[in-house]
C-alpha positions as CSV (number, residue, x, y, z in Angstrom):
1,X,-17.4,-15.6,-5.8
2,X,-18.5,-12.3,-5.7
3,X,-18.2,-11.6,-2.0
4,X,-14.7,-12.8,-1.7
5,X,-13.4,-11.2,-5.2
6,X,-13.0,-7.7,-3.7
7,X,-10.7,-9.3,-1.4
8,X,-8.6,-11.1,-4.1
9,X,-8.5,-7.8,-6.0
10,X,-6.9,-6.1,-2.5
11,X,-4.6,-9.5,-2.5
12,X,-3.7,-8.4,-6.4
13,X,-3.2,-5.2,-5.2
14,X,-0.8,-5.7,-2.7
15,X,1.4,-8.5,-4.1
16,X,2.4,-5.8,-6.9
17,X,2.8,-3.5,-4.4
18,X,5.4,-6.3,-2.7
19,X,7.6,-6.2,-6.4
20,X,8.1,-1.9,-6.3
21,X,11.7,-3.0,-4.9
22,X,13.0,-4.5,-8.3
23,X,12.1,-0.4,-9.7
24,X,13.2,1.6,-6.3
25,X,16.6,-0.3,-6.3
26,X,17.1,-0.1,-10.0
27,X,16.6,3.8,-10.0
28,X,18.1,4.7,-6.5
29,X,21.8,3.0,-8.4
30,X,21.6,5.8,-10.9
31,X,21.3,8.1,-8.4
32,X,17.6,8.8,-7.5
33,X,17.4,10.3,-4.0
34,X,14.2,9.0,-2.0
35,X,12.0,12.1,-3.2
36,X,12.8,12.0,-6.6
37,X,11.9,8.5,-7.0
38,X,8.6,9.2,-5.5
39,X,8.5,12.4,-7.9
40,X,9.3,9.7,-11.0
41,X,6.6,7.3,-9.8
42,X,3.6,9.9,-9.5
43,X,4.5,11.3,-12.7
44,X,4.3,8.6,-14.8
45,X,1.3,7.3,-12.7
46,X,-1.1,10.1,-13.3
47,X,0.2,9.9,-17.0
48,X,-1.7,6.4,-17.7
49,X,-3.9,7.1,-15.7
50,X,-5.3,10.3,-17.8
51,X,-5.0,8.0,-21.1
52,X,-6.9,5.5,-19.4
53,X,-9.1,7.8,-18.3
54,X,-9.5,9.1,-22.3
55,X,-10.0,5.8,-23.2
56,X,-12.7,4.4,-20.9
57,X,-13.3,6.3,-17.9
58,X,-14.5,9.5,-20.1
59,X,-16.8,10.0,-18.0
60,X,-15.1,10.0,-15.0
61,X,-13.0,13.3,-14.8
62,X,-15.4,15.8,-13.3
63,X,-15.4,16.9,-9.4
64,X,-18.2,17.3,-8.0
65,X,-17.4,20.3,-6.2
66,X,-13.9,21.8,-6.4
67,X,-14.0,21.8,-2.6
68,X,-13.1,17.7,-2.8
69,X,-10.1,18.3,-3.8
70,X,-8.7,18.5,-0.1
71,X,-9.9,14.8,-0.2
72,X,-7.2,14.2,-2.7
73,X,-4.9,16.2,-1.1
74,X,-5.0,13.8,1.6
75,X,-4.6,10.7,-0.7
76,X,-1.8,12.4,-3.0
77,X,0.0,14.5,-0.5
78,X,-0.4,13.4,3.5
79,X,-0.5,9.5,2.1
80,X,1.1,8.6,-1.1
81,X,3.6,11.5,-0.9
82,X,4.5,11.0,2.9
83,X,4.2,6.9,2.6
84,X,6.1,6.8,-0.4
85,X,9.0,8.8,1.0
86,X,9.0,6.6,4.4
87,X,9.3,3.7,2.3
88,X,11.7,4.1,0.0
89,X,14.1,5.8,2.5
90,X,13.6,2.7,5.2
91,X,14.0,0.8,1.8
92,X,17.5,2.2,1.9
93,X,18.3,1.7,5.9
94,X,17.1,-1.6,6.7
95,X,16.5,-4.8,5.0
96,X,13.6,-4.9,1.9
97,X,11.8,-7.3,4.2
98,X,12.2,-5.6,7.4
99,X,10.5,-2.4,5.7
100,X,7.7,-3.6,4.2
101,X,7.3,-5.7,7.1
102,X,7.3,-2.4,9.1
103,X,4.7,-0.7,6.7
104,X,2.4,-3.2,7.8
105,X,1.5,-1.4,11.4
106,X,-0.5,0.2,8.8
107,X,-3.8,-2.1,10.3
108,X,-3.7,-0.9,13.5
109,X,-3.6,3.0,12.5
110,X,-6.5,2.3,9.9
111,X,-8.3,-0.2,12.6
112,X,-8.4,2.8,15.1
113,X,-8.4,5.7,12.7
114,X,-11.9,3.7,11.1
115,X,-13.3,3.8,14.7
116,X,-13.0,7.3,15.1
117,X,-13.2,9.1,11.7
118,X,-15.6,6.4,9.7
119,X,-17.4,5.4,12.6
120,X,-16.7,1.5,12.1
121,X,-17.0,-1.2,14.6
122,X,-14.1,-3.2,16.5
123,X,-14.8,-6.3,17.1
124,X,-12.7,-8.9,19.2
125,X,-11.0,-10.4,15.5
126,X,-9.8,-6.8,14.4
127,X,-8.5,-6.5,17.9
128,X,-6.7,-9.7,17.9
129,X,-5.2,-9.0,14.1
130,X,-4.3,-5.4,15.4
131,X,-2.2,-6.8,18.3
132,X,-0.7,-9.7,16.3
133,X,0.5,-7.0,14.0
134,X,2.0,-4.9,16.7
135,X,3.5,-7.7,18.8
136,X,5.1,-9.2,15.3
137,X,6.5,-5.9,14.2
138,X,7.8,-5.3,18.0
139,X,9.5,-8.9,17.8
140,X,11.2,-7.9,14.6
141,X,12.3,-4.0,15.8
142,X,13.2,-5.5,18.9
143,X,15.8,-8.7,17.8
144,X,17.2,-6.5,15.2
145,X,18.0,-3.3,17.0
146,X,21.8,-4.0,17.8
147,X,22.2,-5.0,14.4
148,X,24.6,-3.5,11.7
149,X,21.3,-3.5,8.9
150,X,18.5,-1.7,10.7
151,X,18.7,2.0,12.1
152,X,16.1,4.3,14.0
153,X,15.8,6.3,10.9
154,X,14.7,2.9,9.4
155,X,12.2,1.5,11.9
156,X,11.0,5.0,12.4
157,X,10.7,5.9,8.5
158,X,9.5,1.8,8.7
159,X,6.4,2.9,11.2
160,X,5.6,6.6,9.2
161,X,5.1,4.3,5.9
162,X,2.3,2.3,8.0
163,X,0.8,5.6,9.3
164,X,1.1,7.2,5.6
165,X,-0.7,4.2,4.4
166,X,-3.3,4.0,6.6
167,X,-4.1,7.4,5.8
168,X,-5.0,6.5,2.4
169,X,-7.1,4.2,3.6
170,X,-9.0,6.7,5.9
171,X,-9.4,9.5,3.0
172,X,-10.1,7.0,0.1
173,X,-13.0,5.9,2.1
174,X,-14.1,9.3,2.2
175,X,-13.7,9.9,-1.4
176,X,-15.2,6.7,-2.1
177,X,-18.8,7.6,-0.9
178,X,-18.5,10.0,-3.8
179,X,-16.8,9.3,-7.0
180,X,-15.9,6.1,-8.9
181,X,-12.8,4.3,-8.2
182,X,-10.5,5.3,-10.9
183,X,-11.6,9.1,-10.1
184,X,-10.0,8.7,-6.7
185,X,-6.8,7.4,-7.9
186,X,-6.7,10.0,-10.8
187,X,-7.0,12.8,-9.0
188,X,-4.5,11.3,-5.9
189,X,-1.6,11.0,-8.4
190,X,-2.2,14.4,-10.2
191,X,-2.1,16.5,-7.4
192,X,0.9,14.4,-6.0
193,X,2.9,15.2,-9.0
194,X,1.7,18.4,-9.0
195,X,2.7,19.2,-5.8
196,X,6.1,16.5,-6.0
197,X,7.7,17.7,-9.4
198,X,8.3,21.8,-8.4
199,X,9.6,20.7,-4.8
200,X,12.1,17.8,-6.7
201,X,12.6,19.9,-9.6
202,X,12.4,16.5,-11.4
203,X,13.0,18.2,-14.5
204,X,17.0,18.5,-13.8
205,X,17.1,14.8,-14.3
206,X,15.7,14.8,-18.2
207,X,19.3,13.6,-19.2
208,X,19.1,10.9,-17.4
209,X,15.5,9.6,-18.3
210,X,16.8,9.2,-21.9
211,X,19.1,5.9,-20.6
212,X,16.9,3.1,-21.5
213,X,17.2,1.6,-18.5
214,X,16.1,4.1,-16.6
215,X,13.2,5.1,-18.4
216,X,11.8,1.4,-18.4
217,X,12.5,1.4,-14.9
218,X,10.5,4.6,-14.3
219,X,7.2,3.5,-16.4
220,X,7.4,0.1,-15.1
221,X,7.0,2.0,-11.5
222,X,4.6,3.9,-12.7
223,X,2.5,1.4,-14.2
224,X,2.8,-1.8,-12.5
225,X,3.2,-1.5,-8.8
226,X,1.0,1.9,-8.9
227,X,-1.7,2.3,-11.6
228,X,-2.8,-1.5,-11.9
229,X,-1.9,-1.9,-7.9
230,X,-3.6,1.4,-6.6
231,X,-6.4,0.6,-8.8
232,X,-6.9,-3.0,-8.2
233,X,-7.1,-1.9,-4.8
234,X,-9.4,0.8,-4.5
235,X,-11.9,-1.2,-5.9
236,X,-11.9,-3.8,-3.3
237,X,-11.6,-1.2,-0.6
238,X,-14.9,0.3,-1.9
239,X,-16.4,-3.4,-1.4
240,X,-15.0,-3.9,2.2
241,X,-14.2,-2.4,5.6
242,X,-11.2,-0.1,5.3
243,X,-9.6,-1.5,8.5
244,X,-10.1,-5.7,6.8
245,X,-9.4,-4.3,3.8
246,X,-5.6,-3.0,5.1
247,X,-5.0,-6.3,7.1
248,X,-5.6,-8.3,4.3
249,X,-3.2,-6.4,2.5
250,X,-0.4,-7.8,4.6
251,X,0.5,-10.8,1.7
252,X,2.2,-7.9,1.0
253,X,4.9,-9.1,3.2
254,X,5.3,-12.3,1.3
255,X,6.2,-11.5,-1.8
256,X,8.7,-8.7,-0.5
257,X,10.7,-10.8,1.7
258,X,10.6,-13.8,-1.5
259,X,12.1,-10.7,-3.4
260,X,14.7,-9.8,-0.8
261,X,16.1,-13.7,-0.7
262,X,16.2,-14.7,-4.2
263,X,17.6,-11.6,-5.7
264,X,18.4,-9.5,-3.0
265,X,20.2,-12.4,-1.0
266,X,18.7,-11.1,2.1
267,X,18.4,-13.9,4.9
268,X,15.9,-14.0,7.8
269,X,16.3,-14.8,11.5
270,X,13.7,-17.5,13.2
271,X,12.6,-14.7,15.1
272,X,12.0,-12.3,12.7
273,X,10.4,-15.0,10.6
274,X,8.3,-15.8,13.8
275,X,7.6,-11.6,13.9
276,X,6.6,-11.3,10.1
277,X,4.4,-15.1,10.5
278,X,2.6,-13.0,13.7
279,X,1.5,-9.8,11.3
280,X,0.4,-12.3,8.6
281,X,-1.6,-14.1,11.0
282,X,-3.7,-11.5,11.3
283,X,-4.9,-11.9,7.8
284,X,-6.6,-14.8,9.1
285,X,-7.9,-14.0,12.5
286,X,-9.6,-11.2,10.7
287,X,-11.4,-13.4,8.3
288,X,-12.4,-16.2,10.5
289,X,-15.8,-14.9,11.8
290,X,-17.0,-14.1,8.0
291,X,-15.9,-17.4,7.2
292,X,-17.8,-19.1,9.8
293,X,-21.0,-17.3,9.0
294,X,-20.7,-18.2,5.0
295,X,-19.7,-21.6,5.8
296,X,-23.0,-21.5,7.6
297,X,-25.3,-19.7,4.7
298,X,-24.2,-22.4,2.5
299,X,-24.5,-25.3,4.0
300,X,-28.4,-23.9,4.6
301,X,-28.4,-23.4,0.9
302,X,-27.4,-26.6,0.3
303,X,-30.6,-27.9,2.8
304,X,-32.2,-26.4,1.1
305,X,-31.3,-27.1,-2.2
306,X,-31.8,-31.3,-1.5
């Protein structure tokens, strides 16, 4: 249980990730341009996460060196900054399932920005679950380029989501060899919001956080696809490969496209149900060597055992 729990808690992770729709449609109809929303979600983010922090991770709040914080730069600003925009604004051009099918080119940036910058092997399955996700997101840019619902904006804000996410893959690892989990995704959302609320001026918009609505809407996106999500998921990623960790992310997917046809009333082509089926495919190709080998360790253990 406890070597495949990281990779549950990255499952966990993502499939509240696949919900941030419900809050990014709710706020964008009152008005919320891409940035802002991105703005509203760091904000209220790095707000539970401080009175978590007070709480329990006490502990937890000192840098090591106050040259680290260009670490966090790179998970607040260059990823969860530049991702978030990219998302919500392909969110807004193409279909909810097209762009978080999109986001998930994300394994093939981490798989090759691993190699290079964390000096992690590619083996043939990582290969295969790279191409898979390629070819699948090709088959769904390609069928749906004449249509009326998908623009280049959208496939290319679609693709600079899956870069911005891989980057905070890439830079959490980093941070990771360092400091505890909940210090890396502190420190990610404060110096996002630092850095988000003076370019947004976020602050022009109190009127409007006083709707109910609105304000649920906002700590709901704070808390639920972003606190409990990020957090979930950082601690698996310190438990696995960055590159596996970001394909088996891609459930993702799933629950975003359920949430685009049951309240969104989004509908899906064969082929870009056959394109979406390819990326998640992946998630499998890259586990079936591991799976093999502890199918093997335990049926020695169980030799063993009799």
């Amino acid at each position: 249980m406890k070597k495949i729990l990281p990779f549950i808690m990255i499952a966990l992770g993502a499939s509240l990730w696949g919900i941030i729709a419900v809050f990014v449609k709710g706020l964008g109809e009152y008005g919320f341009t891409a940035m802002e929303i991105v703005a509203a979600r760091v904000f209220f983010a790095a707000i539970f996460l401080v009175l978590i922090g007070i709480m329990r991770f006490r502990n937890c709040f000192k840098l090591q060196s106050a040259s680290d914080i260009r670490l966090f730069a790179g998970t607040g600003i260059l990823s969860i900054v530049f991702f978030n925009y990219c998302y919500f604004t392909a969110m807004n051009q193409i279909s909810i399932s097209m762009a978080v099918v999109l986001l998930y080119t994300a394994p093939a940036f981490v798989t090759v920005l691993s190699y290079l910058f964390l000096k992690e092997g590619i083996n043939l399955g990582k290969i295969a679950a790279v191409a898979g996700t390629i070819l699948g997101c090709i088959l769904i840019a390609g069928v749906t380029a004449g249509s009326r619902d998908i623009t280049l904006l959208g496939i290319m804000t679609g693709l600079g989501s899956g870069f911005g996410y891989a980057l905070y893959t890439i830079f959490g690892k980093f941070a990771l060899r360092k400091y505890h989990p909940y210090t890396v995704t502190l420190y990610t959302f404060l110096i996002a919001s630092v850095f988000l609320i003076p370019v947004t001026r976020l602050w022009t918009k109190a009127e409007i956080f006083l709707n109910t609505e609105v304000l649920f809407l906002s700590i709901g996106l704070g808390f639920v696809p972003t606190v409990l999500a990020y957090f979930v998921y950082t601690w698996g990623l310190e438990k696995t490969d960055g590159s596996k960790a970001a394909v088996i992310a891609t459930v993702e997917p799933v629950v975003a496209m359920l949430l685009g046809v049951t309240l969104y009333g989004e509908s899906l082509g064969a082929v870009q149900i056959a394109g979406a089926l390819l990326i998640l495919s992946s998630v499998i190709i890259v586990n079936l060597p591991a799976r093999r080998k502890n199918a093997g360790r335990a049926a020695d253990s169980s030799k063993l055992e009799h």
